[in-house]
VMD Tcl script that builds the backbone (N, CA, C; Angstrom):
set m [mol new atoms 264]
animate dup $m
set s [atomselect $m all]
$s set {name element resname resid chain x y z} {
  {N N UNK 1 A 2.054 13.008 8.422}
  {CA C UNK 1 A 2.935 12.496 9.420}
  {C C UNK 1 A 3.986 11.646 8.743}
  {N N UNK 2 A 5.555 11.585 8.977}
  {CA C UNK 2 A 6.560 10.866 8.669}
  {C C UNK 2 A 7.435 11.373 10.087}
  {N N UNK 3 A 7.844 9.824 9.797}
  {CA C UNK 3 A 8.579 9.183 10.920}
  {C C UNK 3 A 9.775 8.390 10.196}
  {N N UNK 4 A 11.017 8.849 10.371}
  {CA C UNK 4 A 11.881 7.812 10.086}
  {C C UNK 4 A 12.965 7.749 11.118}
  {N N UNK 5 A 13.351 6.339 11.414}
  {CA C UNK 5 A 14.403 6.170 12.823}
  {C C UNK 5 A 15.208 4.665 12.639}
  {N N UNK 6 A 16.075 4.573 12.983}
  {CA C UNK 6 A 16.892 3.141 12.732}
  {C C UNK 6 A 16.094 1.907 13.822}
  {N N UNK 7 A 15.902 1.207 13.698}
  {CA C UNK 7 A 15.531 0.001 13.955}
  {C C UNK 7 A 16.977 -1.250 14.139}
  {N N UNK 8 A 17.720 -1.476 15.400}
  {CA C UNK 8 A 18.768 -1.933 15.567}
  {C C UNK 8 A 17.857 -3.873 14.822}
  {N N UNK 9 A 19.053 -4.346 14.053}
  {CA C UNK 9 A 18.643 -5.344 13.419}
  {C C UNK 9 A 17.983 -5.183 12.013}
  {N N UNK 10 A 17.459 -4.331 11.483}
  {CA C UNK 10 A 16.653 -4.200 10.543}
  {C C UNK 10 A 17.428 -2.595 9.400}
  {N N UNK 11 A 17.755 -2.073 10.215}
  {CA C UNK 11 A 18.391 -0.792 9.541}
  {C C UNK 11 A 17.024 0.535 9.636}
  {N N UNK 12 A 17.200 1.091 8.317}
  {CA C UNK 12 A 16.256 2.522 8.708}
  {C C UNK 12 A 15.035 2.094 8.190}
  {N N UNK 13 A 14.145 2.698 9.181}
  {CA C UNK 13 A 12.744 2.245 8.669}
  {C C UNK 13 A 12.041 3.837 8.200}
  {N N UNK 14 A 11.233 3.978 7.511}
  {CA C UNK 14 A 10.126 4.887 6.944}
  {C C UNK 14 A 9.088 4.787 7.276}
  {N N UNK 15 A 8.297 5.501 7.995}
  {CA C UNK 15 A 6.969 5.808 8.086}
  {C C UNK 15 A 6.487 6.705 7.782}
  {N N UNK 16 A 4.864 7.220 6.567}
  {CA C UNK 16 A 4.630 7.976 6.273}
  {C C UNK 16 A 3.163 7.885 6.102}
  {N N UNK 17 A 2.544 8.987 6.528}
  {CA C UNK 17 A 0.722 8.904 5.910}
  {C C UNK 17 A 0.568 10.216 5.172}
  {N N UNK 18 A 1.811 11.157 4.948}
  {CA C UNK 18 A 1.655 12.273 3.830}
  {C C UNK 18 A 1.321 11.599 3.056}
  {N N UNK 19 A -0.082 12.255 2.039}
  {CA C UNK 19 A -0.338 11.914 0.510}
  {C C UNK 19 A 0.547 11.670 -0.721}
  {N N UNK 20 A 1.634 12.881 -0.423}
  {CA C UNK 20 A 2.595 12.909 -1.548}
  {C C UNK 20 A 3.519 12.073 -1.305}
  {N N UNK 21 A 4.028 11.567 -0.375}
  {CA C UNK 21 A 4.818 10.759 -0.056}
  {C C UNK 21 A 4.707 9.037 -0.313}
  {N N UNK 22 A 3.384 8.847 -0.313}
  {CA C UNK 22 A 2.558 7.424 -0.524}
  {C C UNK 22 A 2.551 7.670 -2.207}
  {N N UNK 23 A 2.259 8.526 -2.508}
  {CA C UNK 23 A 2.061 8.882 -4.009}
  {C C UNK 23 A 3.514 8.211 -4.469}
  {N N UNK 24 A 4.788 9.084 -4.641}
  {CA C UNK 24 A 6.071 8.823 -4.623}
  {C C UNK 24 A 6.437 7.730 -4.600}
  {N N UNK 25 A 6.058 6.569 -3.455}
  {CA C UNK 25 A 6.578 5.314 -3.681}
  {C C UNK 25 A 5.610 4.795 -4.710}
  {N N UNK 26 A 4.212 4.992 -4.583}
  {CA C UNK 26 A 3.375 4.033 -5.699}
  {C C UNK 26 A 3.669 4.298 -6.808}
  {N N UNK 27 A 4.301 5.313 -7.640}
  {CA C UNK 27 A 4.365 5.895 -8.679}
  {C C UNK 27 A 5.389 5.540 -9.504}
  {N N UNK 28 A 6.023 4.411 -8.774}
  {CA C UNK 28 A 7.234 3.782 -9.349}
  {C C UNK 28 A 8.650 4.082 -8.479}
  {N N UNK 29 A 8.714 4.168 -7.664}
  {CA C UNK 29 A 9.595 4.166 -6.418}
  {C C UNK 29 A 9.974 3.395 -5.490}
  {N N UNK 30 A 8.857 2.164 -5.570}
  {CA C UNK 30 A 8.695 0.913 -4.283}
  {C C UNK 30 A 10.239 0.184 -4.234}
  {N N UNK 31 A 10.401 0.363 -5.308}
  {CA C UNK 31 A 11.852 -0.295 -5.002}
  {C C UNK 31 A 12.704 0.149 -3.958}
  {N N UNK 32 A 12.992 1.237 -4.078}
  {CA C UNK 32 A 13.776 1.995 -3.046}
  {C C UNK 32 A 12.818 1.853 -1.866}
  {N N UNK 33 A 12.200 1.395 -1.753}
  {CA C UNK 33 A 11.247 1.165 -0.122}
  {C C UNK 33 A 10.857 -0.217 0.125}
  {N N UNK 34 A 11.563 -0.982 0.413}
  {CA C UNK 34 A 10.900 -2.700 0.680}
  {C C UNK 34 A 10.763 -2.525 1.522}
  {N N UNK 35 A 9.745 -3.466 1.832}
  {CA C UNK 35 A 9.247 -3.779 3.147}
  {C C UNK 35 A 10.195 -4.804 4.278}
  {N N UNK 36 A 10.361 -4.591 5.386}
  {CA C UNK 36 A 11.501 -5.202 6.619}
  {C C UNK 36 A 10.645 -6.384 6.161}
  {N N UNK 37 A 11.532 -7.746 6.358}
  {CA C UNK 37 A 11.026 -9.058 5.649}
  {C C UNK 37 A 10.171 -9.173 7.453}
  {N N UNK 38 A 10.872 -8.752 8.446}
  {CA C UNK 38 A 10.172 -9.533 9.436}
  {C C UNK 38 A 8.607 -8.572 9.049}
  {N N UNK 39 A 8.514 -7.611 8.268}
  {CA C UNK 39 A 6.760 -7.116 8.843}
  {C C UNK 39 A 6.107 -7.709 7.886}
  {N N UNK 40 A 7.146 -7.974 6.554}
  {CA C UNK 40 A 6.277 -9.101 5.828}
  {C C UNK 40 A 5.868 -10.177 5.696}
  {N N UNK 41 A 6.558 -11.101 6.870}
  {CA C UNK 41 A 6.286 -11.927 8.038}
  {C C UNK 41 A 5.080 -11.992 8.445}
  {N N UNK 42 A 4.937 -11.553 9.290}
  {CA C UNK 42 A 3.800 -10.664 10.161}
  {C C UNK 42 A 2.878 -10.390 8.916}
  {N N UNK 43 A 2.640 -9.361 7.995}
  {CA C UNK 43 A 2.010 -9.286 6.868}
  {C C UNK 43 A 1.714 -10.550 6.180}
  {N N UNK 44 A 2.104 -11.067 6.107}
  {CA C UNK 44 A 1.898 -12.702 5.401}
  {C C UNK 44 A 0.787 -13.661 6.021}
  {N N UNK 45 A 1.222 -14.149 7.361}
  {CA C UNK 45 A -0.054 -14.337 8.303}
  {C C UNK 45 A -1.313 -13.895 8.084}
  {N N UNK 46 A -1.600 -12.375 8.023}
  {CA C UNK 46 A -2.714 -12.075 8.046}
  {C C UNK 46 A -3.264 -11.518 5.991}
  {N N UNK 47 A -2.416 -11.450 5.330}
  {CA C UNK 47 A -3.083 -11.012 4.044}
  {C C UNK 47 A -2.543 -12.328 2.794}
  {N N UNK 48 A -1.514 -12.950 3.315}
  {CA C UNK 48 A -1.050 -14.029 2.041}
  {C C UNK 48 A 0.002 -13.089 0.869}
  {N N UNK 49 A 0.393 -14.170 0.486}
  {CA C UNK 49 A 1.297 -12.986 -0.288}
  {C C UNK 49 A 0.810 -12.273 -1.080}
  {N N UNK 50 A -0.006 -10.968 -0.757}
  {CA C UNK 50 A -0.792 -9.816 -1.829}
  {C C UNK 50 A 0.366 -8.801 -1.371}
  {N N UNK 51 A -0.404 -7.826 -1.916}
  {CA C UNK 51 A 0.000 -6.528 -1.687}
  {C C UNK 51 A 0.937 -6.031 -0.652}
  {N N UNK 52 A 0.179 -6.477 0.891}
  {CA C UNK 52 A 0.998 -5.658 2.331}
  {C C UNK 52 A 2.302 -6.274 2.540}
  {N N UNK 53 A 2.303 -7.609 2.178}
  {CA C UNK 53 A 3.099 -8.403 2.608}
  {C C UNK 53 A 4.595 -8.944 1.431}
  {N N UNK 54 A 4.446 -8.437 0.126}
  {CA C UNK 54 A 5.285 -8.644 -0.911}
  {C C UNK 54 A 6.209 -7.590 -1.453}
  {N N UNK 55 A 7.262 -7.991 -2.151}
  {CA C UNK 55 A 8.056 -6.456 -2.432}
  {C C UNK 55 A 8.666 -7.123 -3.948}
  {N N UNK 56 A 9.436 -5.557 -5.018}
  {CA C UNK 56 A 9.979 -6.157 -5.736}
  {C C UNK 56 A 8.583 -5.949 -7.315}
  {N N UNK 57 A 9.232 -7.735 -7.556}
  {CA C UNK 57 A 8.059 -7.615 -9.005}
  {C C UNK 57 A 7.020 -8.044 -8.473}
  {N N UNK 58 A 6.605 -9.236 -7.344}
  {CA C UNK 58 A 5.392 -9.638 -6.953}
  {C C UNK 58 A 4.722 -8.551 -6.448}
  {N N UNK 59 A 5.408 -6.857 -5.901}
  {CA C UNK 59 A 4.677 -6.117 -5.447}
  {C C UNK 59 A 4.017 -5.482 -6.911}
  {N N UNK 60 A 4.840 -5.277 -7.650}
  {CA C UNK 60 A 4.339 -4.474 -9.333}
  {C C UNK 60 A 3.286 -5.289 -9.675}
  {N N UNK 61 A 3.256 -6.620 -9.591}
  {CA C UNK 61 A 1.956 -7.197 -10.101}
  {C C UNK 61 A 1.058 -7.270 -8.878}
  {N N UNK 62 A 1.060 -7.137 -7.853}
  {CA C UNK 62 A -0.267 -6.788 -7.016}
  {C C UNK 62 A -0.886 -5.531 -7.271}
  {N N UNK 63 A 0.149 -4.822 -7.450}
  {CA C UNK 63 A -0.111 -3.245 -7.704}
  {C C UNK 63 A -0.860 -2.600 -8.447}
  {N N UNK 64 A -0.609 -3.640 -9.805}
  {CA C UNK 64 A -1.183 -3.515 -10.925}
  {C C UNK 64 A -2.817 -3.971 -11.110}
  {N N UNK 65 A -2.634 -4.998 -10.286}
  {CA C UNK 65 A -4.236 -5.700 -10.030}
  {C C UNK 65 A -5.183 -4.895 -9.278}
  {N N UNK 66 A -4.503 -4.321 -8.194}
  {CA C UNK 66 A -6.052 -3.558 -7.507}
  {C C UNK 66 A -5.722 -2.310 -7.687}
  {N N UNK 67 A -4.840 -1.458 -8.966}
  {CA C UNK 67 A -5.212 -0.446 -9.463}
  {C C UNK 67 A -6.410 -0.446 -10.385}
  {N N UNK 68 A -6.793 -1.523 -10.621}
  {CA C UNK 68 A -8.127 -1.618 -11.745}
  {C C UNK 68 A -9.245 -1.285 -10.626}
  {N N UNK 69 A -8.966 -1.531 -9.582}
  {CA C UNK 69 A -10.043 -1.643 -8.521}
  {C C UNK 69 A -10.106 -0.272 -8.010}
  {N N UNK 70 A -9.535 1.025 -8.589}
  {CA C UNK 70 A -9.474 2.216 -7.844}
  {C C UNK 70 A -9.545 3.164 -8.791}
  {N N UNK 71 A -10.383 2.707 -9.999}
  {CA C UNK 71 A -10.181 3.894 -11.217}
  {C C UNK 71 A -11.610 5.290 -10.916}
  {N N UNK 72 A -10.848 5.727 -11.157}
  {CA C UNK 72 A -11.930 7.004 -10.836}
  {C C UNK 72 A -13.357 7.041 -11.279}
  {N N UNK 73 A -13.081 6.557 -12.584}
  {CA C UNK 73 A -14.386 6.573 -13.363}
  {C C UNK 73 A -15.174 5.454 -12.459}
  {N N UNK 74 A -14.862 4.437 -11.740}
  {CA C UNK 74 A -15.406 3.061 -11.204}
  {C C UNK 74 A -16.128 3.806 -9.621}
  {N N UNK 75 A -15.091 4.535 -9.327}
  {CA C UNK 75 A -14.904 5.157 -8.339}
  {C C UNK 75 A -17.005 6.412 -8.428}
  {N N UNK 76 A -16.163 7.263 -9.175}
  {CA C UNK 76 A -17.798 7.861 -9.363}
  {C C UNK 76 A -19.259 7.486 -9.489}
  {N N UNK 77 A -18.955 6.255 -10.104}
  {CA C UNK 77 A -20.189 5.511 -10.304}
  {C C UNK 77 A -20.358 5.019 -9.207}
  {N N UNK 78 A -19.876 4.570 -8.516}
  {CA C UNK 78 A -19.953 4.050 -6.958}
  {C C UNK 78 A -20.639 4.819 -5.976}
  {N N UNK 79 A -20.317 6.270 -6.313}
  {CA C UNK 79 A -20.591 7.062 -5.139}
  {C C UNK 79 A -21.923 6.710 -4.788}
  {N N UNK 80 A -23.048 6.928 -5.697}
  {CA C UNK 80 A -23.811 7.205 -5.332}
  {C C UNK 80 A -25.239 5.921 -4.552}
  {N N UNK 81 A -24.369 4.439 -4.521}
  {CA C UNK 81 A -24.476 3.473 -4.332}
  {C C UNK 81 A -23.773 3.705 -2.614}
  {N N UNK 82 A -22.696 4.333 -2.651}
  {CA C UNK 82 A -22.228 4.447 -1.153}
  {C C UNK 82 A -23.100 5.558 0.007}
  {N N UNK 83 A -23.833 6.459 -1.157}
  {CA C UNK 83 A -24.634 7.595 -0.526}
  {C C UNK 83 A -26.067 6.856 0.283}
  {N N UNK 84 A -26.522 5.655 -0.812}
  {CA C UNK 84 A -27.640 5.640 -0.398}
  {C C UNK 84 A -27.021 4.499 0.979}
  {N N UNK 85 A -26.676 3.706 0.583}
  {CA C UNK 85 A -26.091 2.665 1.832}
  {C C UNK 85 A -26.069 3.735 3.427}
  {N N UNK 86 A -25.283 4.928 3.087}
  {CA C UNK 86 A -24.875 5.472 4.397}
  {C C UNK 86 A -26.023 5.991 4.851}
  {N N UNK 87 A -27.515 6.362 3.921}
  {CA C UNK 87 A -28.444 6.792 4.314}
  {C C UNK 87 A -29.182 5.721 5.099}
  {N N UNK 88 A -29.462 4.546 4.880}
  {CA C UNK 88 A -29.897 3.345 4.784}
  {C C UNK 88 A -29.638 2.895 6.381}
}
mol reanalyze $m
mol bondsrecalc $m
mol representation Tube
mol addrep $m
């Protein structure tokens, strides 16, 4: 799903939950996609300045931090810790 439409006050906004498309900005693209300051507003309230709520270089260094948290190899070893839980 993508959605893009002007937002009077804010300019064009992007919405997307395609894979490749999320891929694209994480992959070194975020620049060309900041976040509307008012949702990082709103984002701020509820997460602090991490990830949802930051753009720019503070977003490259969040980015960078909980990519350690998503490595595949971390990821596999996990599974089978998530298998028994769901049995459980």
């Amino acid at each position: 799903f993508c959605w893009n439409f002007r937002c009077p006050g804010y300019g064009d906004v992007v919405v997307s939950a395609r894979p490749d498309d999320v891929a694209w900005i994480l992959n070194g693209n975020a620049d060309n996609y900041p976040k509307l300051e008012a949702i990082s507003e709103l984002a701020r309230e509820l997460f602090g300045r991490g990830i949802f709520a930051v753009n720019g270089d503070e977003w490259k260094l969040q980015r960078k931090v909980a990519s350690n948290s998503f490595r595949v190899r971390d990821i596999k070893q996990s599974v089978s810790v998530f298998h028994r839980v769901a049995q459980e």
